[in-house]
C-alpha positions in Angstrom: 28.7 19.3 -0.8 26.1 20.3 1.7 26.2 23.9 1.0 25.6 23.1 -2.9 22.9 20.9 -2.2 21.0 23.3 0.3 21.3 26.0 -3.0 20.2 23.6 -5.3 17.0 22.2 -3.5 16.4 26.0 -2.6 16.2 27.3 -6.2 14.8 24.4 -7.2 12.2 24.4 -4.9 11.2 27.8 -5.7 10.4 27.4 -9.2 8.7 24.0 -8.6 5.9 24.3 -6.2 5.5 20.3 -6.1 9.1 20.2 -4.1 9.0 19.5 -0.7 12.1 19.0 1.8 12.0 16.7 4.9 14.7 16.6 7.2 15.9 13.5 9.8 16.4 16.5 12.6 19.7 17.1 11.1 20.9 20.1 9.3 18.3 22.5 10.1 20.5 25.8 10.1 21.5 24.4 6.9 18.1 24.8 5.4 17.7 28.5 6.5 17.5 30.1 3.6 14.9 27.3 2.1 12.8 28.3 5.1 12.8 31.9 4.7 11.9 31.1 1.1 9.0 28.4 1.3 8.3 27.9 5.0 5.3 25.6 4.2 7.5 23.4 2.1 9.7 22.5 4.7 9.1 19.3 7.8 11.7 18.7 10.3 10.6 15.1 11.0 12.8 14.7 14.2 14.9 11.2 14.8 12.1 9.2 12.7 13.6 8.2 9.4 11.4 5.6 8.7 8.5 7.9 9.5 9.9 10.6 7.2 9.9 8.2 4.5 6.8 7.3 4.7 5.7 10.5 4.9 7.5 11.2 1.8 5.5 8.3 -0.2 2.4 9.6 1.0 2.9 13.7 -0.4 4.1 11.5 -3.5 0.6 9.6 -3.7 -0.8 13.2 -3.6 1.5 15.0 -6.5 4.4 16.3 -4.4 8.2 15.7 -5.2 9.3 15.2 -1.7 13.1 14.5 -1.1 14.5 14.0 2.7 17.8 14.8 4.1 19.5 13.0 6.6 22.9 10.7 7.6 23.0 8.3 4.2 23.0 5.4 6.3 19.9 6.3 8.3 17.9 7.3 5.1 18.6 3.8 4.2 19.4 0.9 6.1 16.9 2.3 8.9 14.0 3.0 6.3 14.6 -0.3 4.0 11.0 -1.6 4.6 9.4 2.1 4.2 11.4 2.4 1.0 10.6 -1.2 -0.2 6.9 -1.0 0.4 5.7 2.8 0.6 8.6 4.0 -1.8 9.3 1.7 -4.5 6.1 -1.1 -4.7 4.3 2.2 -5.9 7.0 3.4 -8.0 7.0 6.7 -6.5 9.4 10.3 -6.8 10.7 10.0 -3.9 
């Protein structure tokens, strides 16, 4: 399942120049062929899920598609404020 996401956010993200990828510090090899594709469309945000998120609501604020990758429960339970107020009180793509 990881291998068919990592192709589908990679073609994806080379026909739409509004995708961006942010990644919890996990899966980085994962994302090599995204990398080699559009480097400057790719942030390793380290062990800072709730940063990454609102990170995520801010390139949304500016046009961007952002989508971030890490552990499910991290990308949630660890972000619920970020997602609550950043994400979903401005009814952003993220």
């Amino acid at each position: 399942m990881r291998n068919a996401f990592a192709r589908e956010i990679t073609a994806l993200a080379v026909e739409d120049p509004r995708i961006v990828l942010l990644s919890g510090d996990i899966g980085n090899r994962l994302f090599d062929n995204y990398k080699k594709e559009v480097p400057e469309r790719f942030f390793n945000c380290g062990v800072a899920e709730a940063n990454m998120t609102g990170m995520a609501a801010g390139m949304a604020m500016c046009g961007l598609r952002p989508v971030t990758y890490t552990i499910a429960t991290f990308n949630t339970y660890r972000c619920y404020e970020q997602i609550r107020l950043d994400v979903c009180y401005h009814n952003l793509p993220v």
